[in-house]
C-alpha positions as CSV (number, residue, x, y, z in Angstrom):
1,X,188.0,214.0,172.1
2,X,190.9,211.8,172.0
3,X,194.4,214.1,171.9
4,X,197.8,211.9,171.6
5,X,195.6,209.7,169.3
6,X,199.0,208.0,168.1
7,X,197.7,204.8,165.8
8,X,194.2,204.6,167.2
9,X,193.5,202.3,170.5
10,X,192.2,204.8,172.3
11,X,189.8,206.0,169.7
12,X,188.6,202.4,169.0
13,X,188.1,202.2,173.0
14,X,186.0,205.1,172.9
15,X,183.8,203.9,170.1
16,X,183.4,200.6,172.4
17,X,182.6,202.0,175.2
18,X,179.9,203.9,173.5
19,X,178.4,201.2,172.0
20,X,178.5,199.0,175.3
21,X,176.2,202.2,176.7
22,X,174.2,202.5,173.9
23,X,174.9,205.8,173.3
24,X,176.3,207.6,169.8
25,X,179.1,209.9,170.0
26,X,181.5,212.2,167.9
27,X,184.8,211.8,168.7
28,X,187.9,214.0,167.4
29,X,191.1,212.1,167.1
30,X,193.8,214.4,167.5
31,X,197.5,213.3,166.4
32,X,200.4,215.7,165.3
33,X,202.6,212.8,164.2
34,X,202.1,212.5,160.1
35,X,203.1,208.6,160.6
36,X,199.8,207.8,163.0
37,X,197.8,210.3,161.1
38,X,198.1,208.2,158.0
39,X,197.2,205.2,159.9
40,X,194.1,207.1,161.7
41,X,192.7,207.9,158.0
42,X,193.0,204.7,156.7
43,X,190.7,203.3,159.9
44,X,188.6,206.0,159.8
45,X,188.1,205.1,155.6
46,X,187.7,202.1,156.4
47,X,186.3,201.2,159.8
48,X,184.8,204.4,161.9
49,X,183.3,206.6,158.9
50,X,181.5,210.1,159.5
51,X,181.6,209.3,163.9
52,X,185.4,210.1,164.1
53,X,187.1,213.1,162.6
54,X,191.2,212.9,162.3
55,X,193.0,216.0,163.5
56,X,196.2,216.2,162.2
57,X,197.8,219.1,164.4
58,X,199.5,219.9,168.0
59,X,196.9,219.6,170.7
60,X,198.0,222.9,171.8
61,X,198.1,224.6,168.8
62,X,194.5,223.4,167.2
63,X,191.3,225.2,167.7
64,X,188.5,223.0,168.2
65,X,185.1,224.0,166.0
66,X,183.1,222.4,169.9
67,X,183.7,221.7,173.4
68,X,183.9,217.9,174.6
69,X,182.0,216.4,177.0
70,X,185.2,213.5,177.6
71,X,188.9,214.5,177.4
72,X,191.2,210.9,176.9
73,X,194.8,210.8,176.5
74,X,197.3,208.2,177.1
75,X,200.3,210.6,177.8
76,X,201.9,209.3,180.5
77,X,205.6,208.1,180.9
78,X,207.3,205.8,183.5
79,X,207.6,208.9,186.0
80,X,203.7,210.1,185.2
81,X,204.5,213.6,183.9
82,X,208.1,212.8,182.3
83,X,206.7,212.8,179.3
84,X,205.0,215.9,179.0
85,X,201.5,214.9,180.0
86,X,200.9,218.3,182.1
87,X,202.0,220.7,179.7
88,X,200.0,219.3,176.8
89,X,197.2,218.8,178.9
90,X,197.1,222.1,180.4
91,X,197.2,223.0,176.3
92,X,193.8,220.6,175.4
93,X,191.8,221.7,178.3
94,X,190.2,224.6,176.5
95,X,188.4,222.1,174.3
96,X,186.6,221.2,177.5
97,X,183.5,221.8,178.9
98,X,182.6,223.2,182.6
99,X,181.4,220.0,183.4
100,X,183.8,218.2,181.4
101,X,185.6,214.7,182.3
102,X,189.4,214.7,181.7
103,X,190.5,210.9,181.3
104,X,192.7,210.9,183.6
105,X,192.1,212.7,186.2
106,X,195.0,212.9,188.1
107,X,198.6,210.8,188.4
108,X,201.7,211.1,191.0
109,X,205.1,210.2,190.7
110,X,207.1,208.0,193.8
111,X,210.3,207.4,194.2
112,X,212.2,204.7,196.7
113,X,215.8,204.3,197.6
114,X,217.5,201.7,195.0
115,X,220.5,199.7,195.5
116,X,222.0,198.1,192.0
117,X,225.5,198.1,191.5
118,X,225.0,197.1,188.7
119,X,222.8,199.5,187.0
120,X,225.3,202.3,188.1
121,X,228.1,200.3,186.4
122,X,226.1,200.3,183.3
123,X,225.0,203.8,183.6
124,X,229.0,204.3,184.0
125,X,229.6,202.5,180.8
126,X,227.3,205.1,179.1
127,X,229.5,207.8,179.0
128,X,230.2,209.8,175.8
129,X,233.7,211.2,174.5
130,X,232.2,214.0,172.9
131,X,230.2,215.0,176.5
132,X,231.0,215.4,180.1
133,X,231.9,212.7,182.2
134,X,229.0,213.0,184.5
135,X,226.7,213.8,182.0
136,X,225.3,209.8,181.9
137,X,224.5,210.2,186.1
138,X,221.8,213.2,185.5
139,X,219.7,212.1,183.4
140,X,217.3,208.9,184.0
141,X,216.7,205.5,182.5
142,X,213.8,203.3,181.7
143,X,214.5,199.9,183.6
144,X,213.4,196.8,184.6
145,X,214.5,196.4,187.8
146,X,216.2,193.2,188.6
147,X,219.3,192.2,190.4
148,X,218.8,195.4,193.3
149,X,217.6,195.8,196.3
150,X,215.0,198.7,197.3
151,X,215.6,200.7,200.6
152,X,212.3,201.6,201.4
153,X,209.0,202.1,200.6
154,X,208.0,204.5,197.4
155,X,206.7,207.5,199.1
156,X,205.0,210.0,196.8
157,X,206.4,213.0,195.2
158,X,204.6,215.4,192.3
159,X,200.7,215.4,191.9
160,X,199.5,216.6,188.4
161,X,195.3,217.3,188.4
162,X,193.0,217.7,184.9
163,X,191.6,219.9,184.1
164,X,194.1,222.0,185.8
165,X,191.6,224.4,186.7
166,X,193.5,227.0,188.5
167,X,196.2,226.8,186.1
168,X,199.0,225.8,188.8
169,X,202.2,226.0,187.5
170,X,203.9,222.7,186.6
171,X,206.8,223.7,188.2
172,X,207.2,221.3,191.5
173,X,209.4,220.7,194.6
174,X,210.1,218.1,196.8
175,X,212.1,216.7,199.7
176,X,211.4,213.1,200.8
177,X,213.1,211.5,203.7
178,X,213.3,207.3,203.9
179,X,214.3,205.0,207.3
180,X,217.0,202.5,206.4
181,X,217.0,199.6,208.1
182,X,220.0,197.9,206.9
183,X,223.8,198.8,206.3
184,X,223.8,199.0,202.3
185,X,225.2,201.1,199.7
186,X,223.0,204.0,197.6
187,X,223.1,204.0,194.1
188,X,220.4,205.9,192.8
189,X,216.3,206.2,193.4
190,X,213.3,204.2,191.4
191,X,210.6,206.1,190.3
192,X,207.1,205.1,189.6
193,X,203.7,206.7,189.1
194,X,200.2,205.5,189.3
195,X,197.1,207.4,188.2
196,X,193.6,208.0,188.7
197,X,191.7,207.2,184.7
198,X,187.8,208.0,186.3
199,X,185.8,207.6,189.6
200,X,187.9,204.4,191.3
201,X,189.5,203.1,188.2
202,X,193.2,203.4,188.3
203,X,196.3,202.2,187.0
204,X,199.4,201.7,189.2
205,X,203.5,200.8,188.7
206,X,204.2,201.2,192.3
207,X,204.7,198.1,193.8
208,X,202.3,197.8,196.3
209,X,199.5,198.9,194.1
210,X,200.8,197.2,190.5
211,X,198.0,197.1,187.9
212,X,197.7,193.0,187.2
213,X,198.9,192.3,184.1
214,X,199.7,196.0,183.4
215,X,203.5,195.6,181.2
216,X,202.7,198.8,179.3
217,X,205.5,200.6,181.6
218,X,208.5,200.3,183.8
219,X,209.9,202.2,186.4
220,X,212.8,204.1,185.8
221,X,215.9,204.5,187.3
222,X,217.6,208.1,188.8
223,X,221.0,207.7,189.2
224,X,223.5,209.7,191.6
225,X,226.9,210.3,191.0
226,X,229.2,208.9,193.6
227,X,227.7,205.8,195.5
228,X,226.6,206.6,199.3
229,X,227.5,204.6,202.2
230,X,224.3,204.2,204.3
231,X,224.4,202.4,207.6
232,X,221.1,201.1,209.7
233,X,219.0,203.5,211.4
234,X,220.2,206.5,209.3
235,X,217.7,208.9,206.9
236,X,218.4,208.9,203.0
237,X,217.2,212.3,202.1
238,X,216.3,213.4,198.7
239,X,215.1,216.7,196.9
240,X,213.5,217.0,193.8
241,X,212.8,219.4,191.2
242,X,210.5,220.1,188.2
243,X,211.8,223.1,186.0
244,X,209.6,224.1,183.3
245,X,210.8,227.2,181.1
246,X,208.6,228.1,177.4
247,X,211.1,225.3,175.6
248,X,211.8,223.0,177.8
249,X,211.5,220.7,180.6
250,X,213.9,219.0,183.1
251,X,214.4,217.2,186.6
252,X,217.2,218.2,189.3
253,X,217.8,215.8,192.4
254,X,220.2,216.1,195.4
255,X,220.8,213.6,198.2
256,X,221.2,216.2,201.6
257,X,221.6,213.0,203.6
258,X,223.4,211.1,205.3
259,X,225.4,213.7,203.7
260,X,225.1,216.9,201.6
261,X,225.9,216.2,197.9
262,X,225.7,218.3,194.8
263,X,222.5,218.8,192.9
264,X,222.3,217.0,189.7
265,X,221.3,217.7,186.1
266,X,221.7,221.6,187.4
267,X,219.7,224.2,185.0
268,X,219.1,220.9,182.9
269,X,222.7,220.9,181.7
270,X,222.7,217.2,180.9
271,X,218.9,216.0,180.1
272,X,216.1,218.3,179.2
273,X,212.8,217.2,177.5
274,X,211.6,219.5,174.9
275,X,208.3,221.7,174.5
């Protein structure tokens, strides 16, 4: 079963792999876009025939007439779960079996230390005359960084497991402390995420771990209000939040030190991502 089918790679993948293991499979494409449902009738007309049935419905809404052996989205944003791979995963896991296989398994957001002067000038430039000044520092940005400098080392902050069998809240919090070994200037964090598809095949943004070849995403960038002077040898420390309510979605972030600062994006005043 393939939920988030969008215009079909995923599906066509699954056929593939079937075929490479000689084995003949059903699969469900499930898509509640009307755009990529089109184009998921036309291939199934004209390509996959009677072995793939289009879905055209919410993941979490539809009712499924079996259980599937394989789960496999592709619902995963810059951060892992900013894009609301959790909750609609959470939603699909009833069409599961037991024994099912959720593709992925598992994915975890990092975050590092970032100094850009110049993305905070151009998240500066962003503001709005018809919203709050501040509004353009709470929320982030999909980037390619270039022209910064990282502080440290990503260190990992929110875990997400499927199926989420004990149904743990999505809700998450985090503190993460980083060594600075320079005198610099903080403008914000970068934020990656790397994920665990089956077994020991994984994808990666972070750095250290980057997938070869992999351009499908790039990191983003979590601004902070005022700049922060940091000198050598002190701790950057950040928290994070994860606020889920029944509509919506949304991070907060603070920077406690080298000093205590106020918490961003509070009660998702500036940013939310919808249910």
């Amino acid at each position: 079963m393939v939920v988030g089918a969008g215009r079909g790679p995923l599906v066509r993948a699954s056929l593939m792999a079937a075929q490479n293991a000689d084995r003949r499979i059903r699969v469900y494409a499930v898509e509640k876009n009307p755009n990529a449902v089109v184009t998921l009738e036309n291939l199934k007309a004209d390509m996959w025939g009677q072995q793939v049935e289009v879905v055209s419905c919410d993941m979490r809404e539809w009712e499924s007439p079996e259980k599937a052996d394989i789960l496999v989205s592709e619902l995963l944003g810059s951060f892992g779960d900013n894009e609301l791979s959790p909750e609609c995963l959470d939603g699909a896991q009833r069409f599961l079996k037991d024994d099912g296989v959720s593709i992925p398994r598992e994915y975890t957001s990092y975050v590092s230390p970032l100094q850009s002067s110049r993305l905070y000038n151009e998240v500066r430039m962003c503001r709005d005359k018809d919203k709050h000044p501040e509004t353009p520092f709470e929320m982030p940005y999909v980037v390619r960084l270039h022209n910064c400098n990282v502080l440290a080392e990503p260190k990992p902050l929110f875990t997400f497991t499927h199926p989420n069998r004990d149904f743990r809240d999505n809700s998450r919090y985090k503190s993460v402390e980083f060594d600075i070994s320079s005198d610099t200037v903080l403008h914000g964090f970068a934020g990656y995420f790397d994920a665990v598809l089956y077994n020991d095949v994984t994808l990666s943004i972070v750095p250290a771990t980057h997938s070869p070849g992999m351009f499908s995403w790039f990191p983003i960038f979590i601004p902070i209000k005022e700049p922060v002077y940091v000198a050598k040898g002190d701790q950057v420390e950040v928290h994070f939040w994860r606020l889920v309510t029944s509509k919506n979605v949304w991070y907060e972030w603070c920077v406690t030190k080298p000093q205590v600062y106020a918490i961003h994006n509070q009660k998702g005043r500036s940013y939310t991502i919808g249910l």
